[in-house]
C-alpha positions as CSV (number, residue, x, y, z in Angstrom):
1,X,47.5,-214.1,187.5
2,X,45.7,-217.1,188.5
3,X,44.9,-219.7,185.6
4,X,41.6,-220.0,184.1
5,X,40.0,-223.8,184.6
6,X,39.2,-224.3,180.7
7,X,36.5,-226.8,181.4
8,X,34.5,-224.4,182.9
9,X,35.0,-221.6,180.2
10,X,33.7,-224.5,177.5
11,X,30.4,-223.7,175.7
12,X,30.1,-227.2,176.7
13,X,29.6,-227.2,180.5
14,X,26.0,-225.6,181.5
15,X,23.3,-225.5,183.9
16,X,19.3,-224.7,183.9
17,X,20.4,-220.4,184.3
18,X,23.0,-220.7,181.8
19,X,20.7,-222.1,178.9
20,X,18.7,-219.0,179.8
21,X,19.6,-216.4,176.4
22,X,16.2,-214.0,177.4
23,X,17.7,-210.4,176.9
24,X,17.6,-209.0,180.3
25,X,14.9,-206.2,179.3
26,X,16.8,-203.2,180.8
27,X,20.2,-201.5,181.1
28,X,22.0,-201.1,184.5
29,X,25.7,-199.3,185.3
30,X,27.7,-199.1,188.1
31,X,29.5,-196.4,191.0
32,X,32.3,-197.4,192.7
33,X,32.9,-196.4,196.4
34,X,36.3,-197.3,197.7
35,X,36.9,-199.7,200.7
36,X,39.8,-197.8,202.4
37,X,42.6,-199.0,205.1
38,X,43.2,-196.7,208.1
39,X,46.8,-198.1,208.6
40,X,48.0,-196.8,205.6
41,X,45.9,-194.7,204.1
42,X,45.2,-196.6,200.8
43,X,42.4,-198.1,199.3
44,X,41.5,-201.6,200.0
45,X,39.0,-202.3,197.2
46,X,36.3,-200.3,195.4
47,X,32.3,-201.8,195.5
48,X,30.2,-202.0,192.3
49,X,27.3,-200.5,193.3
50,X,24.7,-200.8,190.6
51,X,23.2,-197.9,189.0
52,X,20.6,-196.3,186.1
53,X,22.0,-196.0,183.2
54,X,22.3,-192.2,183.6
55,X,23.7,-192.6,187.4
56,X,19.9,-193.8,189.1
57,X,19.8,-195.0,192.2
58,X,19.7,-199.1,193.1
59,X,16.4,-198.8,193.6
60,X,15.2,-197.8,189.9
61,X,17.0,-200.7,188.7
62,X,16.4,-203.7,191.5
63,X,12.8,-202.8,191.1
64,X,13.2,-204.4,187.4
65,X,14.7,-207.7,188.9
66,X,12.3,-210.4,189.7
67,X,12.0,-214.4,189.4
68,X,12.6,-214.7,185.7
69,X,15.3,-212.7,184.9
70,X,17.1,-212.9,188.5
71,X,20.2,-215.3,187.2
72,X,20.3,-212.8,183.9
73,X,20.7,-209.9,185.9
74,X,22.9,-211.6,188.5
75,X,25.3,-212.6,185.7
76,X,25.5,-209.5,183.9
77,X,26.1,-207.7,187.7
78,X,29.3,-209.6,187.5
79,X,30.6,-209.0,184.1
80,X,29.9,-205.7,183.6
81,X,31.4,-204.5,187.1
82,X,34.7,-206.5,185.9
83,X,34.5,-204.9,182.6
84,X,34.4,-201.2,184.2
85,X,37.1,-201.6,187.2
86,X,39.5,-203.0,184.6
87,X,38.6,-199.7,182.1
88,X,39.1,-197.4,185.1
89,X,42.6,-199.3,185.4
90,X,41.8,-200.5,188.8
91,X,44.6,-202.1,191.2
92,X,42.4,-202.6,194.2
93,X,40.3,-205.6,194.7
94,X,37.1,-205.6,193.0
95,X,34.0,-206.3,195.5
96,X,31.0,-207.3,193.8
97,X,27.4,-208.7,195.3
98,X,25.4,-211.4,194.3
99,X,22.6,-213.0,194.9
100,X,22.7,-216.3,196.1
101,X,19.2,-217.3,195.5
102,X,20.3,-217.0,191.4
103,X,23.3,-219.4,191.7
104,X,22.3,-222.8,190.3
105,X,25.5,-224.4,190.3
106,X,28.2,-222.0,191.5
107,X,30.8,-224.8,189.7
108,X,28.9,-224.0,186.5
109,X,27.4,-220.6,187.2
110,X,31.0,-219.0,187.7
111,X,31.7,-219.6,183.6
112,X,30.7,-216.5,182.6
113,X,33.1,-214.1,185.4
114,X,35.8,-216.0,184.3
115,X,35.5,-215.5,180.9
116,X,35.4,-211.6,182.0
117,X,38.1,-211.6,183.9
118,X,40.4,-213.3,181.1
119,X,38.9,-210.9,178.4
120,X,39.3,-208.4,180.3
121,X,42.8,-209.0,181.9
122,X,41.3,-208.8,185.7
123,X,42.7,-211.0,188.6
124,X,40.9,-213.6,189.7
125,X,42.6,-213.2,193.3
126,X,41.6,-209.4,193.1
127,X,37.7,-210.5,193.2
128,X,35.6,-210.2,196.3
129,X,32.0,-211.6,196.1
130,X,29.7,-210.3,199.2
131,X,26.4,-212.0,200.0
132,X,23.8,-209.8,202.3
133,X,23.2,-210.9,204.9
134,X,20.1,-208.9,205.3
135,X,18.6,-211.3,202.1
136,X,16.4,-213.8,202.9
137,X,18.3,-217.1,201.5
138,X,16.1,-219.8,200.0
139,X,18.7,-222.5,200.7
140,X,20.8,-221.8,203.9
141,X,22.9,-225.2,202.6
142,X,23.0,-223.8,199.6
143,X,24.5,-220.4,200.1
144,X,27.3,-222.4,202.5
145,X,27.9,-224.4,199.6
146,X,28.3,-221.5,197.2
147,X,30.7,-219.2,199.1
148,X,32.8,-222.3,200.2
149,X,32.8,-223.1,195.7
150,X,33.9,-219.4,195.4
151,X,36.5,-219.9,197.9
152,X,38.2,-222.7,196.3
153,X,38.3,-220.7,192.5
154,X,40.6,-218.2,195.0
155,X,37.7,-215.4,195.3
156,X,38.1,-213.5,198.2
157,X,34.0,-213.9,200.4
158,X,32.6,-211.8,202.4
159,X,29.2,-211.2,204.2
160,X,27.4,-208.0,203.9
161,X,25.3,-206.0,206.0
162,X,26.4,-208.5,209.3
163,X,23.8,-207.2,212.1
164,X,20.7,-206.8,210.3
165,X,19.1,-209.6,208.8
166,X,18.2,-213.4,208.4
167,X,21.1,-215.7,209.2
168,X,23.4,-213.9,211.3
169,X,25.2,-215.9,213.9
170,X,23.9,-219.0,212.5
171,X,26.0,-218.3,209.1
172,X,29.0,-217.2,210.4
173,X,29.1,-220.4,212.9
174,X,28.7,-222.7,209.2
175,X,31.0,-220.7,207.3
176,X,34.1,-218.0,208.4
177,X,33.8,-216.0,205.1
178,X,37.5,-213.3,204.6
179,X,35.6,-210.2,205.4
180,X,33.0,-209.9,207.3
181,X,31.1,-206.2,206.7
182,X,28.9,-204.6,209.7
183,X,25.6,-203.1,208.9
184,X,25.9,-199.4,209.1
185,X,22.6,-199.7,211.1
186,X,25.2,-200.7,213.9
187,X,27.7,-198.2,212.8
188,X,26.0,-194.5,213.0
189,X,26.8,-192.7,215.9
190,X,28.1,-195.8,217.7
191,X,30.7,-193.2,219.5
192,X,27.4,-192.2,221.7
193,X,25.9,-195.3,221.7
194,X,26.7,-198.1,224.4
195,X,25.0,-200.4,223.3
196,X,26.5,-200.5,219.5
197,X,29.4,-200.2,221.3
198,X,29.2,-203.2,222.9
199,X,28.2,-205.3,220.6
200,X,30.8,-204.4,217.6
201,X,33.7,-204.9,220.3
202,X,32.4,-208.5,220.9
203,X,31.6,-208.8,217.0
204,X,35.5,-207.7,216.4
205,X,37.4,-210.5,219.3
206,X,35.0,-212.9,217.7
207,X,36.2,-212.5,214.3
208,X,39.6,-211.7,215.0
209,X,39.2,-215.4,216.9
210,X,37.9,-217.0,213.9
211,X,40.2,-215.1,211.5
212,X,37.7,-212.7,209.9
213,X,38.4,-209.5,208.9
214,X,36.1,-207.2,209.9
215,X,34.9,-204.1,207.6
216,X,32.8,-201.2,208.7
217,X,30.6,-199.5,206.3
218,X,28.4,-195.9,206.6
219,X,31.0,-193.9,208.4
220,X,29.9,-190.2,208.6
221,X,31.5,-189.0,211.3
222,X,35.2,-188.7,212.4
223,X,33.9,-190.0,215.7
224,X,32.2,-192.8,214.2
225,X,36.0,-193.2,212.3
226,X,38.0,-193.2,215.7
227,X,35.7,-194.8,217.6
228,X,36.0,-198.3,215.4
229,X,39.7,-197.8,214.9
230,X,40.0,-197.7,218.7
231,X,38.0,-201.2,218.5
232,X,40.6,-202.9,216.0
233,X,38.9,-202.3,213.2
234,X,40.9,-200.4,210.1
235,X,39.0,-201.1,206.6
236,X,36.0,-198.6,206.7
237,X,33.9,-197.6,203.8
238,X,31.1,-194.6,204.1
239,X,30.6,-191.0,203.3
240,X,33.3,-189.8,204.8
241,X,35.9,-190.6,202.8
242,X,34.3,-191.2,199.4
243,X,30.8,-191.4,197.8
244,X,30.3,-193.9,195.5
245,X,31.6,-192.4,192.0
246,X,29.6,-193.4,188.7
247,X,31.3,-195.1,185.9
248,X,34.5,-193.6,188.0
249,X,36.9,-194.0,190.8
250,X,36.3,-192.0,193.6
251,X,39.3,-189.7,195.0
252,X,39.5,-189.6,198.7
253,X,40.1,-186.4,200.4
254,X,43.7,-186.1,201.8
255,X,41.1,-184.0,205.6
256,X,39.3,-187.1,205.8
257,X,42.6,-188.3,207.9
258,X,42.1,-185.8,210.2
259,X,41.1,-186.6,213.8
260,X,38.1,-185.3,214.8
């Protein structure tokens, strides 16, 4: 297990957000919904996908998140996912989102997931942090700067919801994150679809030449399934084989391997 970097556990080292002791004003949990690996038919890593406290939808609790208690909530995201994967004896990696536009200092910021994952007894190396790429980013620098941070403390980075937002092109050119997750927006019924089609094969030989890992999310359909694995592409996350369990790991269907 990787070591923890003391001097940024110490009560000592802070920043403007990590003064901040506001309680956050509301209670959030989480679903996991596993990432899974065609080749072998295991599970890649689970996402932490908040939730109400009595299994809500994201939207009940995001709508509670706003400009003064944005780093609070962003914080907690990351403890409390860590807290629950390691109480539901997870061995997979751990994906978890944030928002960049609540980092002050990722150098600083980062104090409080560590101190989880050493309390906790979760990998540091079994951490994924996605960004969305659908977010609109205060800072483009800024966000660079943070998943390149997050990088070097041995987190895996990835960029969500690749296809339908802000930066696009323009980030990935700056910064070649481990995974790289297409917007499901590109994804449905992309077997009938030649356009889709043609533009997730040229998304996969671009990030298989920068060394990117692509991940498809939103599968529904076998066809949607074989149709990316024919493309190269073998971590897939969607409906079809799970739905995001709360408080739980999901179990994945031994006829979801089926071909359609």
């Amino acid at each position: 297990m990787t070591e923890f970097p003391e001097s940024l556990i110490s009560p000592s080292t802070s920043c403007e957000g990590c003064s901040q002791n506001t309680p956050l004003g509301f209670e959030f949990d989480f679903a996991y919904q596993p990432i899974i690996d065609l080749r072998d038919r295991s599970i890649f890593a689970h996402e932490a996908l908040v939730r109400g406290t009595k299994g809500e939808g994201a939207a009940s609790v995001l709508e509670q998140v706003n400009d003064s208690n944005r780093y609070r909530f962003d914080q907690q995201c990351r403890t409390k996912a860590i807290k629950g994967a390691s109480h539901l004896g997870m061995s997979s990696y751990l994906s978890i989102n944030f928002m960049p536009n609540a980092v002050y200092r990722p150098e600083l910021c980062i104090r409080s997931t560590l101190e989880a994952a050493r309390e906790h007894n979760f990998p540091l190396e079994r951490l994924i942090f996605e960004t969305l790429e659908s977010e609109h980013i205060d800072n483009y620098r800024h966000l660079t700067h943070v998943l390149r941070e997050y990088r070097e403390f041995g987190f895996k980075t990835a960029i969500d919801d690749f296809g339908a937002g802000y930066s696009g092109l323009a980030l990935l050119a700056d910064f070649q994150p481990d995974l790289l997750k297409l917007d499901m927006g590109l994804i449905r019924n992309i077997h009938l679809d030649r356009a889709r089609q043609a533009i997730v094969r040229g998304v996969v030989t671009m990030c298989t030449d920068l060394g990117v890992t692509v991940i498809a999310e939103g599968i529904e359909q076998a066809e949607e399934r074989d149709f990316l694995a024919d493309c190269g592409i073998f971590l897939m996350q969607g409906y079809w084989f799970a739905k995001p369990a709360f408080k739980a790991l999901a179990q994945v269907d031994p006829g979801v391997w089926q071909t359609a």
